[in-house]
C-alpha positions as CSV (number, residue, x, y, z in Angstrom):
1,X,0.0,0.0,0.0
2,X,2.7,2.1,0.8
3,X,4.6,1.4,-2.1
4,X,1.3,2.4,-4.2
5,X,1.1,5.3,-2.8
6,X,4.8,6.3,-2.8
7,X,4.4,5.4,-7.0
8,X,1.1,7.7,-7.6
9,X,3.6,10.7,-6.1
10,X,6.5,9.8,-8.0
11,X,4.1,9.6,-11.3
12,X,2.3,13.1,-9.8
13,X,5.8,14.6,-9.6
14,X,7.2,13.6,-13.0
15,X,3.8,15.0,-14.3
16,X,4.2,17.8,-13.1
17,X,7.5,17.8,-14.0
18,X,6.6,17.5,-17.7
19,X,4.1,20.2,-17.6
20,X,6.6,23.0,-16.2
21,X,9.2,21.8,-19.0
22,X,6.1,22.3,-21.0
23,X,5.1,25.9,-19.4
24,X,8.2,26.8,-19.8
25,X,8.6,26.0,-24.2
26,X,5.3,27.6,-24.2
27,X,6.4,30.6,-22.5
28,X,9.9,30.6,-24.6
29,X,7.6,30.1,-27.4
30,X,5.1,32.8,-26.6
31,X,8.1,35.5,-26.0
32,X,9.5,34.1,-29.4
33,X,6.5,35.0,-31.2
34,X,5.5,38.1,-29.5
35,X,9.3,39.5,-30.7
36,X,8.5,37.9,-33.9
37,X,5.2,39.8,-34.3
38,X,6.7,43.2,-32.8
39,X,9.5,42.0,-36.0
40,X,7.0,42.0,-38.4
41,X,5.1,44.3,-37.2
42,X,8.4,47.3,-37.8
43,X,9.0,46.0,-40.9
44,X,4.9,46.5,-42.2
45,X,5.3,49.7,-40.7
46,X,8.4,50.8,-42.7
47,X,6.5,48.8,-45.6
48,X,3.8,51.1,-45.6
49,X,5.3,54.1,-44.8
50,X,7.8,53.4,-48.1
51,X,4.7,52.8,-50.0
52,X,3.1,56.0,-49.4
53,X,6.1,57.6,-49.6
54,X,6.2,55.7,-53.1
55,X,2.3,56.9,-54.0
56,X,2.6,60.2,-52.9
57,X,6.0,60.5,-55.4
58,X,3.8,58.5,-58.0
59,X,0.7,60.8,-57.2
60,X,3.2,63.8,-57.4
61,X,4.6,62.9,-60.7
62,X,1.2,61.9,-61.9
63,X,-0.1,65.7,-60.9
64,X,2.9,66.8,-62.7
65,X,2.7,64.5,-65.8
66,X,-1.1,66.0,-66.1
67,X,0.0,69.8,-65.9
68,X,2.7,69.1,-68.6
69,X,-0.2,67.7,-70.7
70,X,-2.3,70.5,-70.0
71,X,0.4,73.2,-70.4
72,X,2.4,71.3,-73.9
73,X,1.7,73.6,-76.9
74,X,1.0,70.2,-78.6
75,X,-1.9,68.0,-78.7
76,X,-1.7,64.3,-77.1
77,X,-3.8,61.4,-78.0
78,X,-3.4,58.3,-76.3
79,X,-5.1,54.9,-78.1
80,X,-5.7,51.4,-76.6
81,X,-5.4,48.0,-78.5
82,X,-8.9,48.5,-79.9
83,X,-8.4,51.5,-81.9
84,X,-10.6,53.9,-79.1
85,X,-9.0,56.8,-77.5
86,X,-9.0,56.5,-73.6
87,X,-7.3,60.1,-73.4
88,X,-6.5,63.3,-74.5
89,X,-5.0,67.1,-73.3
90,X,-7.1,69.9,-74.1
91,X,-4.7,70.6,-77.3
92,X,-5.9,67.5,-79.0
93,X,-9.4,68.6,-78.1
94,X,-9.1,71.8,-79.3
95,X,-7.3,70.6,-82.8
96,X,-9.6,67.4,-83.1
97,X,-13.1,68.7,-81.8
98,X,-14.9,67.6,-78.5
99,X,-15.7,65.4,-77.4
100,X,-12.9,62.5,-78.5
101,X,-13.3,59.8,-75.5
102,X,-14.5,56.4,-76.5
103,X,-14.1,57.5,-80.1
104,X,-12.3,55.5,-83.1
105,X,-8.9,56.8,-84.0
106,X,-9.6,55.9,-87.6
107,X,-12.9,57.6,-87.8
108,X,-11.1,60.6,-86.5
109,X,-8.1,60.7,-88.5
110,X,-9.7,59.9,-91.8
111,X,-12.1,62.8,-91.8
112,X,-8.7,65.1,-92.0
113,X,-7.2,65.9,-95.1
114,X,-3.9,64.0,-95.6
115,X,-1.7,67.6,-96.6
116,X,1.8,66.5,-98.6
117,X,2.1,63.1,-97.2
118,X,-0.2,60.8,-94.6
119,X,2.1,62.5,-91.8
120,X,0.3,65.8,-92.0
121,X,-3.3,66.7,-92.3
122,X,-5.5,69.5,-92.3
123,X,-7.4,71.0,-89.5
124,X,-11.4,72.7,-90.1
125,X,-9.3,76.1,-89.3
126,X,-6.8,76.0,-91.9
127,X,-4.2,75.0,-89.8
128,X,-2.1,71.9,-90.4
129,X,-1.0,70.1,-88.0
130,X,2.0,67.0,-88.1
131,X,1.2,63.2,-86.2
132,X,4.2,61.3,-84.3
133,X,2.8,57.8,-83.5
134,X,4.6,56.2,-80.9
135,X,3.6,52.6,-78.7
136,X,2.6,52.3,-75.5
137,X,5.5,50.2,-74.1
138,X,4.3,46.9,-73.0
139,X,0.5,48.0,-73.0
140,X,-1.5,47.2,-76.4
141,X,-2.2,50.7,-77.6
142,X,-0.3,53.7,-79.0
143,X,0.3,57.6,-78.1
144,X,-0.3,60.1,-80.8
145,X,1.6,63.8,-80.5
146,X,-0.4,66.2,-82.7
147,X,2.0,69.3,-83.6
148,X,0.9,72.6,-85.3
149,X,3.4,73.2,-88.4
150,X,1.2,75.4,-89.9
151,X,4.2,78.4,-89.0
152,X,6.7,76.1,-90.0
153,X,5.0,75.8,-93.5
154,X,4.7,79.1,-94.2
155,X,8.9,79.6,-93.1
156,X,9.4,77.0,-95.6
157,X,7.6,79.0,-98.4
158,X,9.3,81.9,-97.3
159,X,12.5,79.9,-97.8
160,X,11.4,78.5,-101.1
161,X,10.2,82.1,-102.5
162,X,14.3,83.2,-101.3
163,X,16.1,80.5,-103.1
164,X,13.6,81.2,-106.5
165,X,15.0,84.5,-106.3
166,X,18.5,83.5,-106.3
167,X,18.0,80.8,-108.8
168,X,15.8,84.4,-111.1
169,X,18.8,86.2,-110.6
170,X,21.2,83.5,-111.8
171,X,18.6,83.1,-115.1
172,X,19.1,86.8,-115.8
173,X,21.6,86.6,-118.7
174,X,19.8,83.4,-120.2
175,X,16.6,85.6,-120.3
176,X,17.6,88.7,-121.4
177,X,19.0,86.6,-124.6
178,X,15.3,84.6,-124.5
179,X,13.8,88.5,-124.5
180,X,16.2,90.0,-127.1
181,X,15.8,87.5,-129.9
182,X,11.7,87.8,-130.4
183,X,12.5,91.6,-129.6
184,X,14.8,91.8,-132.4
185,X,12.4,89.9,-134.5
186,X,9.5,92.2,-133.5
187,X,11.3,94.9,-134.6
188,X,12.4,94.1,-137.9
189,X,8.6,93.5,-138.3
190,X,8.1,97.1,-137.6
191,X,10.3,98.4,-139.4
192,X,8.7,96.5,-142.9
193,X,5.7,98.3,-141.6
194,X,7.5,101.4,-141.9
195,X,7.6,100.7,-145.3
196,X,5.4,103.5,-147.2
197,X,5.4,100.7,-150.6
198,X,4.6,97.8,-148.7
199,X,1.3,96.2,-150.0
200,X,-2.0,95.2,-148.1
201,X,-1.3,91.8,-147.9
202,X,2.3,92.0,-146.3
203,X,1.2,94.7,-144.4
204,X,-1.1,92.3,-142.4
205,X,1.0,89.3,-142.7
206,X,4.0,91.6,-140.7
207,X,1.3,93.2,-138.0
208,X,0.2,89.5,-137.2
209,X,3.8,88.5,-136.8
210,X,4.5,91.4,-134.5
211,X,1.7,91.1,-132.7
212,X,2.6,87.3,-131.8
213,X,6.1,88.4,-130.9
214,X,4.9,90.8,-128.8
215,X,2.7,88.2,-127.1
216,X,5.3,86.3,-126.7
217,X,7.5,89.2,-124.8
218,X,4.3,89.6,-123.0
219,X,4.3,86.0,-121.6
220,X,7.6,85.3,-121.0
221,X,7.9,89.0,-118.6
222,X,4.7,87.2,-116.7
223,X,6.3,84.1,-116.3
224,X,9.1,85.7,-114.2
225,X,7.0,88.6,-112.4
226,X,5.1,85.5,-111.1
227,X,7.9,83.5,-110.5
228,X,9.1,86.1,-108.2
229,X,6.5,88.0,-106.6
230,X,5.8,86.5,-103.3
231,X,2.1,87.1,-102.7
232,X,-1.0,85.7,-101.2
233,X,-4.3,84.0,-103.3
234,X,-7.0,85.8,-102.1
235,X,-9.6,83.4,-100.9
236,X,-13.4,83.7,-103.0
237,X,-16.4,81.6,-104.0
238,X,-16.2,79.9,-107.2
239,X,-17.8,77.4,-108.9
240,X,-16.6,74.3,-110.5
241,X,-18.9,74.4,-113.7
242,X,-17.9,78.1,-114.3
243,X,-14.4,77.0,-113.8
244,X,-14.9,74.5,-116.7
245,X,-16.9,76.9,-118.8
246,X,-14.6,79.7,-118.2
247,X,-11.6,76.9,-119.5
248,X,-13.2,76.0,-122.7
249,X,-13.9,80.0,-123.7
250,X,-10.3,80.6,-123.0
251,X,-8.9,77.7,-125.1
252,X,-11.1,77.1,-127.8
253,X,-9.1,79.7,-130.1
254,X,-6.3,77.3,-129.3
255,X,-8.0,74.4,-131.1
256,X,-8.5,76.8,-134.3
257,X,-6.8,75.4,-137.6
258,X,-6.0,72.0,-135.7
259,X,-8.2,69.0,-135.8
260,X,-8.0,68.4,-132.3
261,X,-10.9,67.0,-129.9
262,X,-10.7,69.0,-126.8
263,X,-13.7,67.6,-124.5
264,X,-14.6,68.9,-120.8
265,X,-16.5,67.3,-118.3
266,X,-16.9,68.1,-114.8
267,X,-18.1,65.0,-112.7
268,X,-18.1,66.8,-109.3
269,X,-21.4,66.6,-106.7
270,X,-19.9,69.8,-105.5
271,X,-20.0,72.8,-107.1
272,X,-19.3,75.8,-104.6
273,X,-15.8,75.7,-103.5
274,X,-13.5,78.3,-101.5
275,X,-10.3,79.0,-103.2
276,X,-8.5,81.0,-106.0
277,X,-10.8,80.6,-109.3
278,X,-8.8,82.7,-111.3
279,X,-5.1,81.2,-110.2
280,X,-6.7,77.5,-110.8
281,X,-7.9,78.6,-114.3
282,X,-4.2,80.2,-115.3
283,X,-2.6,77.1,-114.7
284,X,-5.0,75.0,-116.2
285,X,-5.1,77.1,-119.3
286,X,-1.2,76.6,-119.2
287,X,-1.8,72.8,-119.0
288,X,-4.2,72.6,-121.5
289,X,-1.6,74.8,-124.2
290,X,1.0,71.9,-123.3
291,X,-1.3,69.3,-124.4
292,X,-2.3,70.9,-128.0
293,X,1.6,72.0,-128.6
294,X,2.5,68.0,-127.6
295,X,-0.5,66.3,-129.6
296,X,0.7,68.7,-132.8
297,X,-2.3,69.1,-135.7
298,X,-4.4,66.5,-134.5
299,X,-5.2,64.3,-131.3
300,X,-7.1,64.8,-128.3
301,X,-7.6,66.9,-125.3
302,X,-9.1,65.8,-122.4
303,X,-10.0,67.9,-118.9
304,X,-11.9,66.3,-116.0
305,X,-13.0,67.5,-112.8
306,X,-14.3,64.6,-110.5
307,X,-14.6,63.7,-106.9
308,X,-13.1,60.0,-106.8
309,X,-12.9,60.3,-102.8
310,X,-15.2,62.3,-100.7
311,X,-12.1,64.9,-99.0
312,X,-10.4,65.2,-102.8
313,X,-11.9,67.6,-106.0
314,X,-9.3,65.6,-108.7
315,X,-8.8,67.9,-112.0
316,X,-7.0,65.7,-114.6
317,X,-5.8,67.1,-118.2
318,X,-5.1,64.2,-120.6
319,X,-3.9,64.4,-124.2
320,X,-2.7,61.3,-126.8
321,X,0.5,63.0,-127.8
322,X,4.3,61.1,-127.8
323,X,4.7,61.2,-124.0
324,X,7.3,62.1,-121.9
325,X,10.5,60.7,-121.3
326,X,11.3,59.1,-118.1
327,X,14.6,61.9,-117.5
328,X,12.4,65.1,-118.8
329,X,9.6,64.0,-116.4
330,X,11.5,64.0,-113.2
331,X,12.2,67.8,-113.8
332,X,9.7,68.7,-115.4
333,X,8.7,71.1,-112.3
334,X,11.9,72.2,-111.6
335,X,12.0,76.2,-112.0
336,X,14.0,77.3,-115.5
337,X,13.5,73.5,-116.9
338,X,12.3,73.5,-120.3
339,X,12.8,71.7,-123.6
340,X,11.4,74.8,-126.2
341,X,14.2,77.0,-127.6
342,X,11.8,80.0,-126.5
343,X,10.4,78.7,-123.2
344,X,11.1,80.2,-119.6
345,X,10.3,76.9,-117.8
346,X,8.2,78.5,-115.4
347,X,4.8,77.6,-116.2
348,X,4.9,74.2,-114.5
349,X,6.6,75.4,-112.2
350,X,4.0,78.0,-111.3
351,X,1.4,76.1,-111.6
352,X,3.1,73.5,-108.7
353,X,3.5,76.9,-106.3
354,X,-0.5,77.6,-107.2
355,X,-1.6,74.1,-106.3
356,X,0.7,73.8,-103.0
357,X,-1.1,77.4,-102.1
358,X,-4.3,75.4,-102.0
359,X,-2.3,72.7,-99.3
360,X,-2.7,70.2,-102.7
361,X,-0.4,68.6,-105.0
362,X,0.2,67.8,-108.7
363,X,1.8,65.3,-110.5
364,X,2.5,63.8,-114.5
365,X,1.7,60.6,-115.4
366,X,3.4,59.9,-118.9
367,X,4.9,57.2,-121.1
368,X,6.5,57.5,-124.4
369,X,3.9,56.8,-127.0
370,X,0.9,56.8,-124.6
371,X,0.2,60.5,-124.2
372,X,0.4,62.9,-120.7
373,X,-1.7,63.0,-117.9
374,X,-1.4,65.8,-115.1
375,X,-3.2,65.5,-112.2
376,X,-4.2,67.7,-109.8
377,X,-5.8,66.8,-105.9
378,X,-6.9,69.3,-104.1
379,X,-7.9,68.6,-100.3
380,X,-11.8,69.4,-99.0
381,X,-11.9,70.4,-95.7
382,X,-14.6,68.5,-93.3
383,X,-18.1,69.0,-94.0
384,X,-17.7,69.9,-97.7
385,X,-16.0,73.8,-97.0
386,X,-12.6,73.2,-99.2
387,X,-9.5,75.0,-99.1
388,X,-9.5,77.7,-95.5
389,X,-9.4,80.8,-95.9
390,X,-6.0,82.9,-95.4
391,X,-4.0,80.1,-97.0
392,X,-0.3,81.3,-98.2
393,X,0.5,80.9,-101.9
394,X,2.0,82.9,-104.9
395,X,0.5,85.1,-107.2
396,X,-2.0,83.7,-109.6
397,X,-0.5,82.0,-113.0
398,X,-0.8,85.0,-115.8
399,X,-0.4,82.8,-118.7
400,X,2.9,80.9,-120.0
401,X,4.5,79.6,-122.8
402,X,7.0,76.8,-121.3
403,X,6.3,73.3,-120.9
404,X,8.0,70.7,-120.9
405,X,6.6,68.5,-122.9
């Protein structure tokens, strides 16, 4: 009995043994945690407090990037993976019209004139304005920078207008000779007039011969007044079919003796345009004058005005003559290029400055033996109102005697 007893105390002592070895790792364990917490606990506090430190520079540089955007002189477009803008500064606004969020960069874009080349288009205001396309990094999407070149372009005329009158004052000699020889010939006509016996019939035969040279003078000093006067087409209503009209009145004498078929047509829905009537009609009285002097005696003439794209008016003059070589065409718009003995080679020239006054452009198509095509595109602005007002340009075309072909 004893010894039963003495064995239930030894047990109760080793029990309680155990369970102060145990207090004891669960107090060690407690304190061990409780430092690991107060650990943790430091280190989510200088977590947090470097994160807001981070978001308030983040929320600082986002404040900042927003002011630059509001403040840049330029506009900024920015376009996610589908092709919608998701922003844009008040620039862009202002150049692309309100409101743009949620909009399709396409649909925008395409209801601008392309001006020169797909990089630069034309704003409702006359202004033109260039576009840097740029991605997004790793995000789907890209950023659009919309710069006004509109002063830029009109430097660059300025520029253009200085170097034509170097390259006029360089032409001087060759022109005076171009000017003295139908000089000389005009006045040995007048001086058969002179002539007391000269009969009826030579009488007229030397005034008509006079009169062309001087015509000819006549031309040739308008070439190079235009050429070199700087100046600005006025902007005006015209009309398309009195354009056309106002063409075949002018050139029909051209057509007299020949057997040439000269044919009009005007194909465009619109009629009343903003622009230069009178500058448009100069030039393509000059064009129409190359065709008939390429096609000789007899062939065809061909002038069309069309709208093959809604933003365009397209004015085409055709003719079946020889063509132009591939060498002669590359230059044919170079100022002072010309292939007649009594040309200037202005008038294509000229006629390149008038269209690039009305923010279009021309070109030749040609082949030898399958006749000349010019072409001329000139941008609409949106909602049918072509060609702003206050657009820079040259002087309007006064007649010419000097194409290339």
């Amino acid at each position: 009995m004893v010894n039963q007893i003495f064995d239930n105390a030894q047990r109760l002592q080793d029990a309680f043994q155990v369970f102060n070895a145990l207090s004891e790792n669960l107090t060690q364990s407690y304190l061990d945690l409780e430092a690991q917490v107060a650990r943790l606990s430091e280190e989510l506090a200088a977590a947090r407090s470097e994160r807001l430190k981070t978001l308030a520079e983040k929320e600082l540089l986002a404040n900042r990037l927003q002011l630059l955007l509001k403040t840049l002189p330029g506009g900024v477009v920015v376009i996610d993976g589908r092709g919608l803008i998701v922003e844009y500064n008040p620039v862009a606004g202002l150049f692309l019209g309100e409101p743009l969020l949620g909009r399709m960069w396409r649909d925008v874009l395409n209801a601008l004139p392309i001006v020169e080349n797909p990089h630069q288009r034309l704003l409702p205001d006359g202004k033109t304005i260039s576009l840097t396309l740029s991605p997004l990094g790793d995000e789907p999407g890209q950023i659009v920078l919309l710069t006004d070149v509109t002063e830029m372009r009109s430097l660059q005329e300025w520029a253009d207008h200085q170097r034509r009158l170097s390259a006029l004052g360089e032409m001087v000699a060759s022109l005076a000779h171009q000017v003295r020889t139908p000089l000389a010939t005009a006045l040995l006509y007048a001086s058969h007039l002179a002539k007391s016996d000269l009969d009826v019939s030579h009488r007229s035969k030397f005034a008509a011969k006079l009169t062309e040279r001087l015509h000819h003078l006549e031309r040739q000093v308008n070439d190079m007044l235009t050429f070199a006067r700087m100046g600005t087409l006025a902007k005006e209503r015209f009309s398309i079919s009195e354009l056309m009209t106002k063409l075949v009145e002018n050139c029909e004498p051209l057509m007299q003796g020949k057997s040439i078929r000269f044919t009009v047509a005007n194909r465009s829905d619109e009629d009343d345009l903003h622009g230069n009537g009178d500058a448009l009609l100069g030039i393509l009285i000059n064009l129409v004058s190359n065709a008939v002097d390429a096609v000789g005696g007899e062939g065809s003439v061909t002038v069309v005005a069309d709208r093959r794209e809604p933003r365009y008016l397209d004015i085409s003059v055709s003719d079946d003559g020889p063509g132009i070589a591939e060498d002669i065409r590359a230059r044919i718009f170079e100022p002072f290029f010309t292939t007649r003995a009594n040309g200037t080679g202005l008038g294509l020239a000229i006629a390149e400055y008038v269209v690039k006054a009305h923010l279009g452009r021309i070109w030749c198509e040609s082949s030898e033996g399958f006749g000349t095509t010019f072409r001329i595109r000139l941008p609409l602005s949106p909602g049918g109102t072509p060609l702003p007002g206050n657009f820079s340009g040259r002087a309007a075309f006064m007649g010419g005697d000097d194409a290339a072909n």
